[in-house]
N, C-alpha and C positions, 0 to 999 in steps of 0.2 A: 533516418535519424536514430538509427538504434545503434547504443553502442554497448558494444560485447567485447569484453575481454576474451582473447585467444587461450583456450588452458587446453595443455597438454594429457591427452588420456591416458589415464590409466584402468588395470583391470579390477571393475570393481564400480567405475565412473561412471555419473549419466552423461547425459548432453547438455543437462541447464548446471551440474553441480557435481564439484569432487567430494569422493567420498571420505569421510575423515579418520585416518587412521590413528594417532596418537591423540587418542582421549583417554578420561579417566574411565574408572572402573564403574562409574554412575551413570556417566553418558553411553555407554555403552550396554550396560543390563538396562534402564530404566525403558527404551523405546519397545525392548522386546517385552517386556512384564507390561506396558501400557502402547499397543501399538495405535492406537485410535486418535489421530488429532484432536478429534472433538472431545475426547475424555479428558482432554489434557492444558482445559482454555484458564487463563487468568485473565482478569477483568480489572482494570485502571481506567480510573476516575479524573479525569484534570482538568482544571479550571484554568484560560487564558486572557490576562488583562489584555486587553483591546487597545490600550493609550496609544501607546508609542505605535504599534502597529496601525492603526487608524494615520494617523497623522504621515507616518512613512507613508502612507496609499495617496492621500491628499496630497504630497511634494511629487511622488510618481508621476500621477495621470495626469496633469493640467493639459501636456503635449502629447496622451494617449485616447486619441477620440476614437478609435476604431476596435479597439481590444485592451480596454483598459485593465490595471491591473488589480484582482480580486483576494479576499482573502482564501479561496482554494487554492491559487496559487503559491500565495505564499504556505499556506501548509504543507500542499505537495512539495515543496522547493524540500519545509525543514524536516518532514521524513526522508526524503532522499539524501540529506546531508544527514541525519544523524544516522541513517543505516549505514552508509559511506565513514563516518570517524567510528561506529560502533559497527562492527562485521559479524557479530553473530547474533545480531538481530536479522541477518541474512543467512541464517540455516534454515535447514527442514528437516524435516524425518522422512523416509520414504523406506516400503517394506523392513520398517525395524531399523536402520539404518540411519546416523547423521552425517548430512551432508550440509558444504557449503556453495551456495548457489553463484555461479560464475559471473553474474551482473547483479546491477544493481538496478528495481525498475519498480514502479508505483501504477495501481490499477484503478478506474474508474468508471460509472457507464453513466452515459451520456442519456438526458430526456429528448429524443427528436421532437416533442410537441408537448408542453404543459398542459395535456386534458387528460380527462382518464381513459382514453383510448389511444392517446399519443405511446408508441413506441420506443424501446431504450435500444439503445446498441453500444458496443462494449469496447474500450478503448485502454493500451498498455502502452507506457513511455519508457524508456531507459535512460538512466544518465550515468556520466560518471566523474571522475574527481575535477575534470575542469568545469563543468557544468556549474551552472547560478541561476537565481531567481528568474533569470531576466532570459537565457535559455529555456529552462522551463515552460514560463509561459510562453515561450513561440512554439512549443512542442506544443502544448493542452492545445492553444488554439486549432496549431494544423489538424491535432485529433478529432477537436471539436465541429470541426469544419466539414472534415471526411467522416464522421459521423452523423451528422442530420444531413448530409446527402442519401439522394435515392440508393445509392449502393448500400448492401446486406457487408456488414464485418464479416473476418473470417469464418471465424467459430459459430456466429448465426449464423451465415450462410451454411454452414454445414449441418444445423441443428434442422433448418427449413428443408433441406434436398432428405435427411432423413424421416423426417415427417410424413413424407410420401408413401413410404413401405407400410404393411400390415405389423400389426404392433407386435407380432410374437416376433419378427423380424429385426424389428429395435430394440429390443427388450433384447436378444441375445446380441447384436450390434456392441451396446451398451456395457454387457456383460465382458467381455472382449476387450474394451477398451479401459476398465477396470483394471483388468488383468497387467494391459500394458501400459496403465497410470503407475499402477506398482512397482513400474520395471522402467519407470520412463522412457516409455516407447511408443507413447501416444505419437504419432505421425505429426509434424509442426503444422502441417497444413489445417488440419483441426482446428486446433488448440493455440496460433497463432496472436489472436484475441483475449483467449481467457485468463479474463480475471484471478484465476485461481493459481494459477503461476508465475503470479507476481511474487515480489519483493516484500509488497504490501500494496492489502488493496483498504479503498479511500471509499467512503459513502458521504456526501453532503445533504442529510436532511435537513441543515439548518436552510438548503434554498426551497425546500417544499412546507417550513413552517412548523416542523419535530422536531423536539428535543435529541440531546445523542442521549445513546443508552447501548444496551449491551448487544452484539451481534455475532453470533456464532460462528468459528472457523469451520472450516470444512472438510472430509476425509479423501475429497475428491484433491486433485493437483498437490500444490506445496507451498501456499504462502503458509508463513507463519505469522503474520503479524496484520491485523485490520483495526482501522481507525475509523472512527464517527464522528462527524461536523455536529455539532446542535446547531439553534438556533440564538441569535445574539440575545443579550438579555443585559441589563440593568443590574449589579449585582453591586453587595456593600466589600468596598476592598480595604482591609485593615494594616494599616501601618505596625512597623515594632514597638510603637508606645501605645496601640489599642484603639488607635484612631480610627473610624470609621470614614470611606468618601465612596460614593455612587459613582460606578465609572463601568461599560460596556465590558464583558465579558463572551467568552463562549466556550461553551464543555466539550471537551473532546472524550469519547467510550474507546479505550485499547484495550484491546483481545490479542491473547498471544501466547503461543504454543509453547508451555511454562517447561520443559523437556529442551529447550535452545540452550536455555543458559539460566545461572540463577537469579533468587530475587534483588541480591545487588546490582548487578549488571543491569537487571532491569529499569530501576530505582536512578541510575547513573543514567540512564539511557532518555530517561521520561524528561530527566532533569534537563539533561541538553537540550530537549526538543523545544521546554518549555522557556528557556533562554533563546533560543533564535525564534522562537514566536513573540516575545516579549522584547528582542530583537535583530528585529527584518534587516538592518543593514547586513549585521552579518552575512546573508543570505546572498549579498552581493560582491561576496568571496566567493575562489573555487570551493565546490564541495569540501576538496580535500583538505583545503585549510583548515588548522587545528581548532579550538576555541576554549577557551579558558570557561569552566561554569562549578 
């Protein structure tokens, strides 16, 4: 189910991303004067009226008794369509360098058992312009399915076999593959799994009962962009004459590697996302389809 565009290498190129050679003069010094992902996070804040999306979910599912359809779904759908019309919400930076990542793919890990000893295992989707909501969620599913089976994901299964060694063993392991996270040359077998070389990857606390809030990118892989689910809530939504009406909401926390692009793009980027959340038919277009916001 993965789908990857075929791109032509050139020297300079990883495996997940070309590398970008006509940029300005800012994108180009600023990764080397700030090489650190984590130094480099901005933090949005967005509040999403729940109406219309609710009610779209209510005409969905009457004839979905087996996998009906969720609001993570619909969220994952409207990141992958706005990273898909917006493409450089799909950079990264790697050893200093901006690249553009050659798919387009949303990450999230899966609870095998709601206790606090129940296990997670980690799950990456790919879509692309003809992709829709309604593909999606038969992706998440199959993930979700192959996920709380007995089988070990890739990337934990390879986290558990090194386990095994004496830690000074891992410790330079680790070291190593630092090295060729920098060079993207982490071996796919690895890293197959990991969330960290996504597109973007997706956290839903709002199904464990947390608010979203802020959560930090990482220096390890290449997503540049993470998104937090809260929790639904009851919130006053004010019309352009001041009117107050109580109507479900939910907050989404975006972190994003502010060195991709600037605060415009960004600003233009949140706007769409928050128009096909507000609404979902949309969503029942190819990604690629345009959309007015």
């Amino acid at each position: 189910m993965e789908s990857k565009k075929k791109i032509k290498k050139r020297w300079g190129d990883r495996k997940d991303g070309r590398l970008l050679r006509d940029i300005d003069s800012m994108h180009l010094i600023v990764p080397m004067l700030y090489p650190n992902r984590c130094d480099n996070e901005a933090f949005i804040s967005e509040t999403i009226d729940l109406t219309n999306l609710n009610a779209w979910l209510a005409a969905k599912n009457p004839t979905e008794d087996g996998f009906p359809y969720k609001l993570f779904h619909v969220i994952v759908s409207a990141v992958l369509k706005t990273i898909t019309l917006r493409p450089l919400m799909n950079r990264f930076i790697a050893n200093k360098n901006l690249y553009e990542r050659n798919w387009v793919s949303a990450a999230f890990t899966v609870k095998k058992e709601f206790s606090d000893k129940g296990g997670e295992a980690l799950a990456i989707l790919y879509a692309d312009g003809d992709d829709t909501v309604d593909t999606v969620r038969t992706k998440i599913r199959d993930q979700v399915r192959s996920c709380r089976s007995d089988k070990a994901d890739a990337s934990t299964g390879a986290m558990d076999a090194l386990q095994k060694f004496p830690r000074w063993i891992v410790k330079s392991f680790v070291a190593l593959m630092r090295v060729l996270d920098r060079h993207g040359k982490v071996p796919q077998s690895l890293i197959a799994s990991d969330p960290y070389y996504a597109s973007a990857l997706l956290s839903n606390l709002g199904s464990i009962k947390l608010k979203a809030g802020y959560h930090h990118l990482t220096n390890w892989g290449t997503t540049s962009f993470f998104c937090v689910i809260g929790e639904k809530k009851m919130r006053p939504v004010f019309d352009e004459n001041g009117n107050a009406e109580m109507r479900e909401t939910v907050t989404l926390g975006l972190t994003v590697d502010e060195r991709i692009a600037d605060g415009y793009y960004f600003s233009k980027s949140v706007r769409l996302l928050k128009k096909l959340l507000e609404n979902p038919e949309l969503l029942e277009q190819p990604f690629s389809t345009e959309v007015e916001y």
